[in-house]
MARLOMAR-542676 format. One line per 2 residues: their letters; for each residue x, y, z of N, C-alpha, C. Coordinates in steps of 0.1 Angstrom, whole numbers. Example, Ala and Ser with C-alpha at 12.3 -4.5 7.8 and 13.67 -1.06 7.14 Angstrom:
% MARLOMAR-542676
as> 132:-57:78:123:-45:78:132:-33:78 ~ 128:-22:71:137:-11:71:129:0:79 $
% end
This chain:
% MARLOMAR-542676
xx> 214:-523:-558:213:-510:-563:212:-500:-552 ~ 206:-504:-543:200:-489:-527:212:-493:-522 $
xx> 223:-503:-521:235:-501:-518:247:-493:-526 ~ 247:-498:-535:256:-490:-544:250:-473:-540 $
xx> 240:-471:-543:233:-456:-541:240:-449:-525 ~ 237:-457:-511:245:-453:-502:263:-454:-502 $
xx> 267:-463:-506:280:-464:-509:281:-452:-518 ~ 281:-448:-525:281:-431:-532:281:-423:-524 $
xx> 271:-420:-519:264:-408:-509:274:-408:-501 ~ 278:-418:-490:283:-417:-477:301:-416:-485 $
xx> 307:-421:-493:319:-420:-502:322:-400:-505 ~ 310:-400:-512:308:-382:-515:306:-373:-504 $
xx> 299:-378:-491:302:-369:-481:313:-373:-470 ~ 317:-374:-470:333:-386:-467:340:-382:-468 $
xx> 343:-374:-483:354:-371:-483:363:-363:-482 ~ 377:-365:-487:387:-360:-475:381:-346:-483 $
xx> 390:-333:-470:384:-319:-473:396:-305:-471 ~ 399:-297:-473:408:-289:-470:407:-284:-454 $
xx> 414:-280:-445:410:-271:-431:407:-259:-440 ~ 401:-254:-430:400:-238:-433:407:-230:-426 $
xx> 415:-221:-436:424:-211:-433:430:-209:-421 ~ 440:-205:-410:439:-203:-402:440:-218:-389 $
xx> 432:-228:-391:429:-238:-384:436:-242:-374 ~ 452:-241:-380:465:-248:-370:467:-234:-362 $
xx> 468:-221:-365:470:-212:-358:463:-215:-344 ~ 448:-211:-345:440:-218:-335:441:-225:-330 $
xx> 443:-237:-333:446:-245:-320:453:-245:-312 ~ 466:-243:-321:479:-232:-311:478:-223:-301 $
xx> 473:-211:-307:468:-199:-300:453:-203:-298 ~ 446:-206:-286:429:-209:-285:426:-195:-281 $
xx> 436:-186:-276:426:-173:-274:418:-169:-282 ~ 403:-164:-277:392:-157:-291:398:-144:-298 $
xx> 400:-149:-312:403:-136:-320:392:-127:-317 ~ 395:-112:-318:387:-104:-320:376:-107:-326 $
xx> 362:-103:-324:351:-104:-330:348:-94:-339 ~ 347:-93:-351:338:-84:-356:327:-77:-348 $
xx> 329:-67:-352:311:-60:-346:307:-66:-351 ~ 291:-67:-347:281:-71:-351:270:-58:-357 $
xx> 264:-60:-370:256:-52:-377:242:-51:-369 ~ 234:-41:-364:221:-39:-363:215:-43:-374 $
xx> 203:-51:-369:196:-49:-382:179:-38:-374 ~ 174:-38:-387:163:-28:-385:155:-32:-373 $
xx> 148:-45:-371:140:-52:-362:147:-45:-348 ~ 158:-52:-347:167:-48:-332:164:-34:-331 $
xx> 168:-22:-341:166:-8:-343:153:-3:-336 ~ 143:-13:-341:127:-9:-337:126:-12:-329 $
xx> 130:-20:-318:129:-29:-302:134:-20:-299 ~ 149:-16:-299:157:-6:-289:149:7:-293 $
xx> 142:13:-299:137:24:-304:126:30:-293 ~ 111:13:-296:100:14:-286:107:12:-273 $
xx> 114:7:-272:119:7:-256:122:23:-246 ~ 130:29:-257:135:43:-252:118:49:-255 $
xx> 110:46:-264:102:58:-258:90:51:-249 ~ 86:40:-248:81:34:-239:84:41:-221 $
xx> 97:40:-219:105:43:-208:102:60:-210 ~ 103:66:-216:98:80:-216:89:81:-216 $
xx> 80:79:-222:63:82:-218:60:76:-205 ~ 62:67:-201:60:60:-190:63:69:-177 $
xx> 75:71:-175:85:69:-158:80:88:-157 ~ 87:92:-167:83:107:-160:72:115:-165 $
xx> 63:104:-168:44:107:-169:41:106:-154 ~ 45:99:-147:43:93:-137:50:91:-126 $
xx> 47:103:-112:55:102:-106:47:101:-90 ~ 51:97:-85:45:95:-69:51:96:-53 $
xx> 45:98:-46:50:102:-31:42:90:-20 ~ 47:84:-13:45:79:-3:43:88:14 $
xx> 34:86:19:35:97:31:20:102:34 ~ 22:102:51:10:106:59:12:123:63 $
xx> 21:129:61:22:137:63:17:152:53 ~ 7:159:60:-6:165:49:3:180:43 $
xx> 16:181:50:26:192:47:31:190:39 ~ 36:175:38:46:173:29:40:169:17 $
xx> 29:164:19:20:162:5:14:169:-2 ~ 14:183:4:10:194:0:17:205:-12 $
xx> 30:203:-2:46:206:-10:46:202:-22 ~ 45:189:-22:47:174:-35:41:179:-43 $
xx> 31:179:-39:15:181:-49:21:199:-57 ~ 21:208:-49:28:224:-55:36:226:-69 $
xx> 45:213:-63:61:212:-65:54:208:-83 ~ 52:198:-79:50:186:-93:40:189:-100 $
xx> 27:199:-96:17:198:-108:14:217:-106 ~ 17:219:-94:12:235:-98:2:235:-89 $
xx> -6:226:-87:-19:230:-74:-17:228:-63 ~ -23:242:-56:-22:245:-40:-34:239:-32 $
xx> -31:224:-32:-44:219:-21:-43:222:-10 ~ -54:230:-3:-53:233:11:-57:225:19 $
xx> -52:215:19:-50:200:30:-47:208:42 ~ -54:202:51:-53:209:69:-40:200:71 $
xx> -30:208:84:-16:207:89:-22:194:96 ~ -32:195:107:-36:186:113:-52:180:108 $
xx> -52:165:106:-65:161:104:-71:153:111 ~ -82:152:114:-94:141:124:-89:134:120 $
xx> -84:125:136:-78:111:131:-84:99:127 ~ -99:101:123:-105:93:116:-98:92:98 $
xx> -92:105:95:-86:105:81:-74:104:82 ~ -66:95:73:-52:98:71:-47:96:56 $
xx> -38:103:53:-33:105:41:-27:96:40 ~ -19:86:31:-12:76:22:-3:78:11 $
xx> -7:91:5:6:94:-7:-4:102:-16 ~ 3:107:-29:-5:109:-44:8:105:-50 $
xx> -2:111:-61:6:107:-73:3:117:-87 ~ 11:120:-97:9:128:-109:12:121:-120 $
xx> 1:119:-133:2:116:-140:3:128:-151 ~ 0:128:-161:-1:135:-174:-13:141:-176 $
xx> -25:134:-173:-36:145:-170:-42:148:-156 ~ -40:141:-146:-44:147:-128:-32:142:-119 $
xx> -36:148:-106:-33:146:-97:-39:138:-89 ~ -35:131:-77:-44:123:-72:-40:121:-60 $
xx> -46:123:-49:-45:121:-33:-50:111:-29 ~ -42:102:-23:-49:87:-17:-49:91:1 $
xx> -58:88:4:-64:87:19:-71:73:23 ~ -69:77:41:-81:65:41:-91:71:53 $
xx> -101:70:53:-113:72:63:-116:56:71 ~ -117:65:81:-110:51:92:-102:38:85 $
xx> -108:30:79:-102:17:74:-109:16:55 ~ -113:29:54:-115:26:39:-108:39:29 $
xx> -104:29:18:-95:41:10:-106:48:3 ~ -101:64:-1:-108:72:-5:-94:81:-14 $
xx> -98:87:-21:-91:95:-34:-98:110:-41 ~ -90:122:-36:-91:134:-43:-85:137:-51 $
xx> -89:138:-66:-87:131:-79:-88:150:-82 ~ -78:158:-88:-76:167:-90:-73:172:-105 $
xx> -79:171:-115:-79:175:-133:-86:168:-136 ~ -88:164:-150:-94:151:-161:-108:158:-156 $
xx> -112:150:-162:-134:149:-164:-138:150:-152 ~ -154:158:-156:-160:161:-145:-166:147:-142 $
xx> -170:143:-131:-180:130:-128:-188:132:-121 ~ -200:127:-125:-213:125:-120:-216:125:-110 $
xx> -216:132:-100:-218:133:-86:-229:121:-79 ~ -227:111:-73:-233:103:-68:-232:100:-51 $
xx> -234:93:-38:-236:89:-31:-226:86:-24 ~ -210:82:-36:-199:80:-27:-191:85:-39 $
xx> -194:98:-47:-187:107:-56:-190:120:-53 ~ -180:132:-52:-189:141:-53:-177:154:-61 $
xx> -182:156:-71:-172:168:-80:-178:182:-81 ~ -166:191:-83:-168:207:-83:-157:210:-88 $
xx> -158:224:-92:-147:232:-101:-146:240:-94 ~ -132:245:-94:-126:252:-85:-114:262:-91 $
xx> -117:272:-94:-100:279:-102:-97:273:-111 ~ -110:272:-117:-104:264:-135:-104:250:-136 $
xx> -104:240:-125:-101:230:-123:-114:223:-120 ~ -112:206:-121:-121:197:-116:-117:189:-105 $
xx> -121:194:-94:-119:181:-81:-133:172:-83 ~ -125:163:-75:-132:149:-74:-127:144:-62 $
xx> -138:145:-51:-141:130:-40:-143:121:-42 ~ -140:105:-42:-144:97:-41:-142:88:-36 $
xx> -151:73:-28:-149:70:-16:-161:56:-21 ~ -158:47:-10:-162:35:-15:-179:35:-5 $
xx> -180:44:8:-189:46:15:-196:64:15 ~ -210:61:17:-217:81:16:-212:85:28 $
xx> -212:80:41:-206:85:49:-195:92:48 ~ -180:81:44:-173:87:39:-167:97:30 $
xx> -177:100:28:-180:109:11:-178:125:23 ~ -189:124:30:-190:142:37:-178:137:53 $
xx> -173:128:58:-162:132:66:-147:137:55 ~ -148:127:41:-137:137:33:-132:146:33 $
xx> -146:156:31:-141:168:31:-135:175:44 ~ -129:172:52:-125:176:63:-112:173:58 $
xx> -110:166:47:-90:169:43:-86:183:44 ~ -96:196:41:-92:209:38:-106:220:44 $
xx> -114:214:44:-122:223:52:-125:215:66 ~ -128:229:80:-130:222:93:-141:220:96 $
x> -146:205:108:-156:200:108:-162:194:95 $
% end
């Protein structure tokens, strides 16, 4: 009987079948016929969608400068956010500048004091002035020192004021 049952089955899928349309052309000609476009669906729509605005909020939220030079970062800084930091032409070579950067809500000046990085953080919130922070308002605005040592905290300020 479980024989007869496979002898059916394998007989009914077995058997013989028409080609589909076309079939002998093909093998003749194997070039790929033209493709249909292919339909978007919605999913794909929503991927390619968050992508484009991902990449917009992202790239030119965010823009940055590399460079020790207190002129040209000064320029950058003008150019890109509107604030005139008066960074000294020449600085104690105990400080050297490294770059900034602009985001969407501050600006930010990367430095180092002798061998430790430090950052004058220019918009956003005021912060709590501590030991190796120190904030003030200035023309509407919120600067921010801040530095991983207190020492370094008062040679900072020689990015723009002397001694």
């Amino acid at each position: 009987m479980y024989k007869d049952w496979v002898e059916t089955a394998l007989a009914h899928e077995l058997r013989p079948a028409a080609a589909p349309g076309g079939l002998w052309q093909r093998i003749r000609d194997p070039r790929p016929a033209a493709r249909p476009s292919r339909t978007w669906n919605l999913g794909a729509l929503a991927a390619c969608a968050a992508l484009v605005l991902a990449t917009v909020w992202l790239y030119p939220g965010r823009r940055e400068i590399r460079s020790s030079d207190s002129r040209q970062i000064r320029a950058w800084v003008r150019t890109t956010s509107g604030v005139d930091v008066p960074l000294k032409a020449q600085l104690p070579a105990h400080i050297q500048l490294t770059g900034a950067r602009f985001t969407k809500a501050q600006t930010e000046i990367d430095y180092r004091v002798r061998d430790r990085a430090g950052r004058l953080i220019i918009g956003g919130p005021r912060i709590a002035s501590n030991s190796t922070v120190f904030s003030w308002t200035m023309d509407g605005r919120v600067y921010t020192l801040a530095c991983g040592d207190p020492e370094d905290l008062r040679l900072s300020c020689s990015l723009c004021h002397i001694g």
